[in-house]
DOTIDO-936996 format. One line per 8 residues: number of its first residue (from 1); their letters; for each residue x, y negated, z of C-alpha. Coordinates in pm, whole numbers. Each point is the difference from the previous one (the first is absolute). Example, Ala and Ser with C-alpha at 12.3 -4.5 7.8 and 13.67 -1.06 7.14 Angstrom:
1> AS> 1230 450 780 ~ 137 -344 -66
END
This chain:
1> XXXXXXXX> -2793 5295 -823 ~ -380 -48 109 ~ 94 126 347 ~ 265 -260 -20 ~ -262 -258 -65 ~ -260 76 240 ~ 234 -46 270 ~ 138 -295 -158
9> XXXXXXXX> -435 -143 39 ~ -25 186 289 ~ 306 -186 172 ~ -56 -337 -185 ~ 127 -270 224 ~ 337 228 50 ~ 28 29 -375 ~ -54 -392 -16
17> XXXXXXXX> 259 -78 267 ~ 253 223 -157 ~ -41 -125 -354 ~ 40 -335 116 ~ 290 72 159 ~ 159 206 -289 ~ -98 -312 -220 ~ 185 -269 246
25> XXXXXXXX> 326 256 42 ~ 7 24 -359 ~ -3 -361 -74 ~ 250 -38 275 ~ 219 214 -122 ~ -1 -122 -363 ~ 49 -371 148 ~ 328 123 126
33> XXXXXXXX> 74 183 -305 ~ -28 -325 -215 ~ 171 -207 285 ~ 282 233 -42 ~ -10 -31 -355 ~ 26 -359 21 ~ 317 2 243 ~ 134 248 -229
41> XXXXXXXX> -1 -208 -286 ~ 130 -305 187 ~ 300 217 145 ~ 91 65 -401 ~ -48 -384 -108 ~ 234 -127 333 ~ 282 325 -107 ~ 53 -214 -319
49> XXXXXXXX> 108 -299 198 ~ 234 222 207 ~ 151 168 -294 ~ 106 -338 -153 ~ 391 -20 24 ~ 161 -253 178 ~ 362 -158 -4 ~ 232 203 263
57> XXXXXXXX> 116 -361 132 ~ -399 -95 32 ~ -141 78 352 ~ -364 154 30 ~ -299 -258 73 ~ -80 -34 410 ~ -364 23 36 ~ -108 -112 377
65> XXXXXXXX> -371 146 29 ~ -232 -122 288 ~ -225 198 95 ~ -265 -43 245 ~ -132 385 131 ~ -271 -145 170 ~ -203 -135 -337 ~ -282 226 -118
73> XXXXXXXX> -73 128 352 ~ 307 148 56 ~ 28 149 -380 ~ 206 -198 -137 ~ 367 153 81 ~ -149 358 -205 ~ -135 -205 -289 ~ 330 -152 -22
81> XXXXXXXX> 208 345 50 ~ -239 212 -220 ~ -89 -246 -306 ~ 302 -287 22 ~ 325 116 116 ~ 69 280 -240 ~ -42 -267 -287 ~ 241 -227 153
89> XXXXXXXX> 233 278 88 ~ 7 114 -332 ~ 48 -349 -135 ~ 361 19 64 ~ -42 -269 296 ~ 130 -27 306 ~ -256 -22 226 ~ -19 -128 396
97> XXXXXXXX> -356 56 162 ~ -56 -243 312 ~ -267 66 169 ~ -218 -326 135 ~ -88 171 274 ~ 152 -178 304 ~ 48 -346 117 ~ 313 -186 47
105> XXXXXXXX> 160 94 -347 ~ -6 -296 -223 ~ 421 -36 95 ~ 14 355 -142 ~ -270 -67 -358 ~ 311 -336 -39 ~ 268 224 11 ~ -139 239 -250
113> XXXXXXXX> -79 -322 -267 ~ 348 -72 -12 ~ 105 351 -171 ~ -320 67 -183 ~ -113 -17 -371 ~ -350 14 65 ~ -265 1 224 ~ -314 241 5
121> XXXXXXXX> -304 -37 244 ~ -230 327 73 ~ -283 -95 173 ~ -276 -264 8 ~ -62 -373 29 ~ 88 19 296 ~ 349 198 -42 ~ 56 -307 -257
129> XXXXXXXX> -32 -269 264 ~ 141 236 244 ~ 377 12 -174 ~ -17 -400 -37 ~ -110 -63 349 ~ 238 195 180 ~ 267 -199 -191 ~ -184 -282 127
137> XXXXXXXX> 21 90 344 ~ 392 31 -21 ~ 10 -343 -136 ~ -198 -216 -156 ~ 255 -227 -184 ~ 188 349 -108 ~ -321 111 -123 ~ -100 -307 -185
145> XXXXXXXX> 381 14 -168 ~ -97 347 -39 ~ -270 -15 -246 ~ 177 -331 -131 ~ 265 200 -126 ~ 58 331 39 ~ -430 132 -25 ~ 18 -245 -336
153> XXXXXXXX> 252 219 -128 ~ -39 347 114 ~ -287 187 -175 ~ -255 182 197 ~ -235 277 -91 ~ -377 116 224 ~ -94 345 58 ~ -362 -61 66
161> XXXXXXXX> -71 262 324 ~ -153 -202 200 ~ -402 -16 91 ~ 31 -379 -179 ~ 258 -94 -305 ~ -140 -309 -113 ~ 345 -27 -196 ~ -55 334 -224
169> XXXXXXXX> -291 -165 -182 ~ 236 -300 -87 ~ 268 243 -104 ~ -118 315 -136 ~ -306 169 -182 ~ -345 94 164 ~ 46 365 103 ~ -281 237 205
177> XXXXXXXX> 253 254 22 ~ 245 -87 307 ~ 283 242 -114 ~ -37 -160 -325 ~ 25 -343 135 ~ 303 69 188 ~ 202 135 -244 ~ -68 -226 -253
185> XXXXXXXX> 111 -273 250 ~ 310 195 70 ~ 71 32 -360 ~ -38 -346 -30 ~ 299 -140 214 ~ 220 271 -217 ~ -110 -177 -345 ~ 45 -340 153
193> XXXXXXXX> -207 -251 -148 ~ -73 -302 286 ~ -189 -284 34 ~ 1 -304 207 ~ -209 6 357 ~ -88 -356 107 ~ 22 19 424 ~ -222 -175 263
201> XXXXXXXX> 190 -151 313 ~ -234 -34 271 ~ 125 -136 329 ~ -220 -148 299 ~ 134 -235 224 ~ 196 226 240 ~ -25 310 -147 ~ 309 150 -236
209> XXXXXXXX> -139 6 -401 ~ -188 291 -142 ~ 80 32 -357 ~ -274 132 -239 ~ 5 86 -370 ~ -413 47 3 ~ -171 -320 238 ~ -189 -57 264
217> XXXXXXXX> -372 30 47 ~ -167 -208 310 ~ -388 84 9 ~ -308 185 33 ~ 64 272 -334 ~ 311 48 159 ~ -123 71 375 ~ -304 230 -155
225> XXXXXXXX> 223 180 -189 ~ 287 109 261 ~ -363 171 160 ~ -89 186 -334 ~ 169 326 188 ~ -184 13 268 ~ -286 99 -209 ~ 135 292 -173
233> XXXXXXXX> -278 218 72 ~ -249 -230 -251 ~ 222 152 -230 ~ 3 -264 -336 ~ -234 -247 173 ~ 256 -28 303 ~ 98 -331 -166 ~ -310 -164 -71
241> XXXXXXXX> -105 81 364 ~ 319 -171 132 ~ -90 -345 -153 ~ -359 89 50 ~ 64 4 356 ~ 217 -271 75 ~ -267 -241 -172 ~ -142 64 347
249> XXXXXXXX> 206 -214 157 ~ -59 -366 21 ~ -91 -127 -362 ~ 157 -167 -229 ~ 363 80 102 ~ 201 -255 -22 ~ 359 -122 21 ~ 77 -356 101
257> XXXXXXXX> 374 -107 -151 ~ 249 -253 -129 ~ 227 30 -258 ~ 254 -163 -117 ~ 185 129 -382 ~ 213 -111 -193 ~ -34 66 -442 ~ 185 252 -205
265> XXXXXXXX> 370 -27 -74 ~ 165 46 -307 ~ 173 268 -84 ~ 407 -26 -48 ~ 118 204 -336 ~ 128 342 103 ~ 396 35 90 ~ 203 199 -252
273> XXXXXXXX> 52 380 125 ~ 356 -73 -108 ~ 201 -251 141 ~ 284 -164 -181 ~ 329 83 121 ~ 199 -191 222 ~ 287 -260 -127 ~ 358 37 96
281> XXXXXXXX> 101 -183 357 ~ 150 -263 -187 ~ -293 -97 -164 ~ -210 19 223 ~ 263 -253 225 ~ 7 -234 -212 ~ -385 -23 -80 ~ -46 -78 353
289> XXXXXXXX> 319 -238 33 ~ -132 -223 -342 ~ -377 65 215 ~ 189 -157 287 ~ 137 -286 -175 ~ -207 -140 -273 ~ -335 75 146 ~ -161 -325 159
297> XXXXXXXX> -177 38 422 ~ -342 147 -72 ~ -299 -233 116 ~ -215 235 253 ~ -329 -9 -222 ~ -324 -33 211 ~ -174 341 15 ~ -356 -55 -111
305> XXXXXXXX> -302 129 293 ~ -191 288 -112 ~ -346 -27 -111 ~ -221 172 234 ~ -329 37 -63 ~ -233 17 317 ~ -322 204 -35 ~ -290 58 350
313> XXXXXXXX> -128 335 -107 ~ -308 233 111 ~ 10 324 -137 ~ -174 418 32 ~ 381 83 -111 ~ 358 -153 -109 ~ 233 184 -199 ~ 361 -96 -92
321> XXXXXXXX> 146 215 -280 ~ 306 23 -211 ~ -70 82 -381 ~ 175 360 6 ~ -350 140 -64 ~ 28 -242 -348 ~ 350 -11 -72 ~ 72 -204 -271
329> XXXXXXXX> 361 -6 -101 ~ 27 -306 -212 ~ -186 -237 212 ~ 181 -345 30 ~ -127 -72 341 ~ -13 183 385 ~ -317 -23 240 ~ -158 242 207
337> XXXXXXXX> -378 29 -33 ~ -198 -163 326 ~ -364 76 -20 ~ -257 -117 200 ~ -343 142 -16 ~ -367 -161 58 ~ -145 66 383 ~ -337 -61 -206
345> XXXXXXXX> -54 383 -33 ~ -307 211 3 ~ 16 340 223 ~ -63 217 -307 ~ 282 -221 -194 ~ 202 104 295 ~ -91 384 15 ~ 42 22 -384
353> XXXXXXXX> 348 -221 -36 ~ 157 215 268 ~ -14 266 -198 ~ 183 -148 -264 ~ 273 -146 226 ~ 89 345 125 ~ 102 68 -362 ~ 174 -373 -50
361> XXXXXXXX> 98 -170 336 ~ 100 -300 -155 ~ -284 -71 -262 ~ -97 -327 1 ~ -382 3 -47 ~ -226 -219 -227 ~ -56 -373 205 ~ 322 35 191
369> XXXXXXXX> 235 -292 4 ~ 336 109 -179 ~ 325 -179 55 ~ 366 53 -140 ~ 217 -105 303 ~ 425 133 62 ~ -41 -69 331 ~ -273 -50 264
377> XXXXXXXX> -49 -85 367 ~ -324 151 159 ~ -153 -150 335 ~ -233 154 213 ~ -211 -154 267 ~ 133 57 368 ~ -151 340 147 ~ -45 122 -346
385> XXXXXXXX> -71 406 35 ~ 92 280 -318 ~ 260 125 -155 ~ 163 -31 -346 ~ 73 274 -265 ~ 336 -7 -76 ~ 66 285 -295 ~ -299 185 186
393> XXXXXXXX> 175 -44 308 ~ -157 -160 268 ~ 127 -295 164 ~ -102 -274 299 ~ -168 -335 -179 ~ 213 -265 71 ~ 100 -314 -151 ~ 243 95 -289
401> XXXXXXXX> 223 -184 -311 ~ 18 236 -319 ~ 260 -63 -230 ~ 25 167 -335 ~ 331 175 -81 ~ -20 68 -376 ~ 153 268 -199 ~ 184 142 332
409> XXXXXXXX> -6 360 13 ~ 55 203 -333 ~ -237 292 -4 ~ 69 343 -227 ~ -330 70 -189 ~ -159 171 -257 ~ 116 -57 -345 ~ -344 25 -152
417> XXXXXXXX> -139 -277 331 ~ 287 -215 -155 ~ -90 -14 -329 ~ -380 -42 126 ~ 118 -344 147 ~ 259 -130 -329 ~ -370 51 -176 ~ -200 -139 192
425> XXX> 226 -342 2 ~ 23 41 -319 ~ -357 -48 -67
END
């Protein structure tokens, strides 16, 4: 034992270097031991949904799952194969994988709507916008029908496995555990618990609509904050220096707009899941014959102009934002949240308020001007330079109309996130 010892001193930075490593292998290895663990027990909890019996005369639920293999730098298609699939095999569904992967296939992502029970995207924000854009480029009137009637009424799930997945903080828990994450969001679309997902259609003047169930962001947080990357080897003060730096540029940043809004709307009660059956031919005939007859010419009524408002804004950043991050379920009335922020802002408010954006894109800061609008039209001055944030995708700035569609897409979720929200309206 002592000889052991003095050649353990004797050959101290070895010893160091090998302890180390033993020490990260270890932890490595009882990471994957709990990971497995965790997949383990979500394999059991999805088996219970499988082994649930079934009329013979009742087919098995379609599942159409879009997954995007290029999310999570090119990880995404083993997350889903190692930590998702095996719950939704087990599940007793019957499961299509498409992968998003290719251009030209929005004809193909139609056909599948038609024969499908529900809808699951694997990816990130941008595998979210991805699926409704390449409907768009089919067609945008289909598409607009689309999520009219047939995304209102088929239920989708998220498999968060993308770098960004703004949507699993709406829809499930906080996790630090990725394995964890996914499978709970997995086991989520199996319990089937949804809420309502207001959507944001933004459309310039030529371009086809890009639909977003986040907002858009047009500003300086926005522009430092796409950079935060490139300073990855400052390690937790990479995004600090990314605002820090851009202050560099000309000071105070501003953006020169108009905008035009109109207020909220009110919301219409919710239609009956049911709907009453249908009366006999013969009724229904002569309903529309005594309709026919009886009813007097109806006077054309004069449709009343909207009331826009018309606002000449200067701003460090703009944000429009639906209220997924707040839903609130019993809410009488429909808005999405525009935000415009003071261009009357220190370099140090700047350094320090980037920070917190990273964590909340769409905060809306202490001086800001706040307005509850269902539809907005945002105009640039000609030669205007940028880009917007789309869903943390980035797009051209351009001059743009953004009309709220509320309630549109039904999202599975977590049952505890669910009864978070009935709470929270209910205080």
């Amino acid at each position: 034992a002592v000889k052991v010892l003095t050649t353990l001193r004797n050959h101290w930075k070895k010893t160091t270097f090998g302890v180390c490593l033993l020490s990260w292998g270890g932890n490595w290895l009882y990471g994957k031991h709990c990971d497995n663990l965790l997949r383990r027990a979500a394999c059991q909890e999805a088996q219970a949904f499988g082994n649930q019996l079934i009329p013979s005369s009742m087919p098995l639920k379609k599942a159409t799952v879009f997954l995007n293999p290029a999310a999570c730098k090119g990880k995404a298609r083993n997350l889903f194969e190692k930590n998702a699939a095996p719950i939704l095999h087990l599940s007793g569904l019957d499961v299509t994988v498409v992968k998003t992967d290719y251009e030209g296939q929005a004809k193909k992502l139609l056909e599948l709507m038609e024969n499908t029970d529900l809808i699951i995207i694997a990816g990130g924000d941008g595998t979210v916008q991805e699926v409704l854009q390449e409907l768009s480029d089919a067609n945008v009137n289909l598409l607009s029908s689309c999520v009219q009637a047939v995304f209102s009424k088929i239920p989708i799930g998220f498999i968060p496995l993308g770098k960004t997945c703004t949507l699993s903080h709406m829809l499930y828990p906080e996790s630090t555990n990725q394995v964890q994450h996914i499978t709970n969001a997995t086991l989520a679309i199996l319990k089937g618990e949804t809420v309502p997902l207001d959507v944001l259609q933004i459309k310039g003047e030529k371009e086809q609509p890009v639909f977003a169930v986040t907002g858009l962001r047009w500003g300086s947080y926005r522009d430092a904050g796409v950079k935060v990357s490139k300073y990855w080897y400052l390690g937790p003060l990479k995004t600090k220096a990314a605002h820090f730096f851009s202050t560099f540029k000309e000071w105070p940043q501003k953006r020169q707009a108009a905008l035009m809004y109109l207020g909220p709307t009110e919301r219409p009660p919710e239609e009956p899941e049911e709907k009453p059956s249908r009366p006999p031919l013969y009724v229904r005939l002569y309903r529309r014959l005594r309709l026919y007859w009886s009813s007097p010419k109806e006077i054309p009524q004069e449709v009343t102009p909207e009331d826009w408002e018309e606002l000449k804004l200067s701003t460090i950043e703009l944000s429009i934002a639906t209220r997924n991050r707040q839903l609130d379920l019993t809410r009488t009335e429909d808005f999405m949240d525009i935000c415009i922020e003071a261009d009357t802002v220190s370099k140090g408010q700047f350094v320090n308020r980037g920070s917190q954006k990273m964590h909340d894109p769409h905060m809306c800061p202490e001086g800001s001007q706040c307005i509850q609008a269902s539809r907005c039209i945002l105009q640039l001055p000609e030669g205007t330079e940028g880009s917007f944030g789309i869903d943390n995708e980035e797009y051209e700035a351009m001059p743009v109309e953004v009309k709220l569609l509320p309630r549109k897409l039904q999202f599975f979720c977590d049952p505890r996130m669910r009864e978070q929200m009935l709470h929270a309206a209910v205080q």
